[in-house]
C-alpha positions in Angstrom: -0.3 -13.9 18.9 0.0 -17.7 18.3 -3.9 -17.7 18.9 -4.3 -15.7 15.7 -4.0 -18.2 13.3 -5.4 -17.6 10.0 -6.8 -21.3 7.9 -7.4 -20.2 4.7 -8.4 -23.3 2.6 -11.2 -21.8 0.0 -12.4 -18.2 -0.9 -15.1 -18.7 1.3 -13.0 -18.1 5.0 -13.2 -14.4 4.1 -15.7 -13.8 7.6 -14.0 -15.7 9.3 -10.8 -14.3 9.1 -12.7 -10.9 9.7 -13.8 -12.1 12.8 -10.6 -13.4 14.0 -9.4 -10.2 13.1 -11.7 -8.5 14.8 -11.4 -10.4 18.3 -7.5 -10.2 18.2 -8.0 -6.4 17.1 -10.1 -6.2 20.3 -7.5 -7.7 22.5 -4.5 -5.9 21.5 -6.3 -2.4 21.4 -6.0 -1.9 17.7 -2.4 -2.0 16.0 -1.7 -0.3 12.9 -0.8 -3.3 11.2 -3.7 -5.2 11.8 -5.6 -2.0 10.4 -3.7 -2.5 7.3 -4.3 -6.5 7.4 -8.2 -5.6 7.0 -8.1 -3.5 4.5 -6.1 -5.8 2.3 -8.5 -8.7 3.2 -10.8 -6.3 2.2 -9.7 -5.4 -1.2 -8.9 -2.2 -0.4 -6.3 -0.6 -3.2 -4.3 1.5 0.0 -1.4 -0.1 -0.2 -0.8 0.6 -3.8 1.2 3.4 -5.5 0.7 5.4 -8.3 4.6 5.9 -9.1 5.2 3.4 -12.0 8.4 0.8 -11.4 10.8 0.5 -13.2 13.1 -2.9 -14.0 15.9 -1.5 -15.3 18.3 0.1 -13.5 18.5 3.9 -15.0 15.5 3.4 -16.7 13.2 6.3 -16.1 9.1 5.8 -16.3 7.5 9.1 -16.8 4.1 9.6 -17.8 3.3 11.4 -21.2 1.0 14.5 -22.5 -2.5 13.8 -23.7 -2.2 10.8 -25.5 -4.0 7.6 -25.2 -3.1 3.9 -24.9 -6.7 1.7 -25.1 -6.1 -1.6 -23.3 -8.8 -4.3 -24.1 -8.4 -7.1 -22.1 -11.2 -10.0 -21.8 -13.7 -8.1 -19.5 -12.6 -4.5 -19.0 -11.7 -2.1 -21.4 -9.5 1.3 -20.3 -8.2 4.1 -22.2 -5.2 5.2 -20.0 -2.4 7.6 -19.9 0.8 5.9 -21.3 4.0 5.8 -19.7 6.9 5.9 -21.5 9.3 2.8 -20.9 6.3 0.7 -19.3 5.7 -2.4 -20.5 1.6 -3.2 -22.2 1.5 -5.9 -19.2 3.1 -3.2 -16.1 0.2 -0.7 -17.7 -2.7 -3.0 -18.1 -1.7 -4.7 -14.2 -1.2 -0.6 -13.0 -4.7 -0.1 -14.4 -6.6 -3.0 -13.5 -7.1 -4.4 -17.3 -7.6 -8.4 -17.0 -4.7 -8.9 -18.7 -3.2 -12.7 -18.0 0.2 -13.3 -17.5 2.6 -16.0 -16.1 5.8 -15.8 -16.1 6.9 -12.2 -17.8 9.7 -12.8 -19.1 8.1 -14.1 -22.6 8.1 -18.1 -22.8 4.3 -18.4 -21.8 2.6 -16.4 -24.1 -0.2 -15.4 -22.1 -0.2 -11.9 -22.0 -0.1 -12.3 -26.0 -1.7 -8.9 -27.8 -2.6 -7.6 -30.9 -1.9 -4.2 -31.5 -4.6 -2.7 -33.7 -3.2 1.1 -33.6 0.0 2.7 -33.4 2.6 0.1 -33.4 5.2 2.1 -34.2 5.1 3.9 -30.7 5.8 0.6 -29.2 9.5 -0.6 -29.2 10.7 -2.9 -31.5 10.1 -6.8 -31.2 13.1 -8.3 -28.9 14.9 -11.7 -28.8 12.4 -13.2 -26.7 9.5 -12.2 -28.8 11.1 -13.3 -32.0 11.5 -16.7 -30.5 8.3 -17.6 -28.6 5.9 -15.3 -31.7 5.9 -16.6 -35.6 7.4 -14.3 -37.3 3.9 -14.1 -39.1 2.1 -13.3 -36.2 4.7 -10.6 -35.4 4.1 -9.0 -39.2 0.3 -9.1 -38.5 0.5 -7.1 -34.9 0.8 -9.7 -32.2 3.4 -8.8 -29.2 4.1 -10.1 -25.7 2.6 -7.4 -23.8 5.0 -8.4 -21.2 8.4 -7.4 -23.8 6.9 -4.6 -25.9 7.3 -1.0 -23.8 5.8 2.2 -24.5 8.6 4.0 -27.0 6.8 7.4 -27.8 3.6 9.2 -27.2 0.5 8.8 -29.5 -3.0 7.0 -30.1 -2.4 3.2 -29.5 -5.0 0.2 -29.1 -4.1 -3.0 -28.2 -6.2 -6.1 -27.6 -5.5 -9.0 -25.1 -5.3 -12.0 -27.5 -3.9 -15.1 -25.4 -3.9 -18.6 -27.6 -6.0 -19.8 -25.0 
């Protein structure tokens, strides 16, 4: 195993880790594990789950009726199912939205939205909103996508607006 080292220094190694992969594979007669490795390298979306996760201990994320939550981030636009008690950042990540963040826990402001439609299914802005948001930019729709959760069901659009 010490022979299967990976260098990955650019985005350009991608063949050649397949082909390391690929002799090693050989060698070892095909693990399940290295099976998994590829696909990853790959892209492949495998290993992900469609149960939404919960921070909270107690906290219960369930997906809701009919309703629609459009997420427009820079590139790709989705109209998903929302699910109650997820945050707009844990729904636009779960559906692939470009939606930049950094740290989640509301002091970088990149994952800064406006919410166009149905605010008032979102919950209310917290402490850590207040003090990284104006509290003009909070009257006029803007929210940390990673603080603001999913309250109740209805028609909501929010747009990705970073500063930057």
């Amino acid at each position: 195993m010490a022979d299967f080292i990976i260098k990955r220094t650019g985005y350009n190694k991608k063949q050649e880790v397949e082909a390391e992969s690929n002799h090693w594979e050989e060698q070892q007669g095909g693990s399940a594990l290295i099976k998994w490795w590829r696909k990853w390298i790959k892209g492949d979306e495998a290993g992900k789950t469609s149960e939404p996760e919960s921070k909270e201990a107690g906290e219960t994320a369930q997906p809701v009726g009919e309703a629609i939550v459009e997420l427009r981030g820079r590139n790709v636009q989705r109209k998903v199912v929302p699910v109650t008690g997820l945050t707009i950042l844990e729904l636009a990540e779960r559906n692939e939205v470009d939606w930049n963040s950094f740290c989640k826990r509301g002091t970088c402001a990149r994952c800064r939205c406006l919410v166009i439609e149905g605010a008032e299914h979102l919950s209310e802005p917290n402490l850590a909103e207040e003090r990284r948001l104006d509290p003009e930019e909070i009257d006029e729709g803007y929210r940390l996508g990673c603080q603001s959760k999913l309250a109740s069901t209805g028609a909501v659009i929010i747009k990705h607006a970073p500063y930057f």
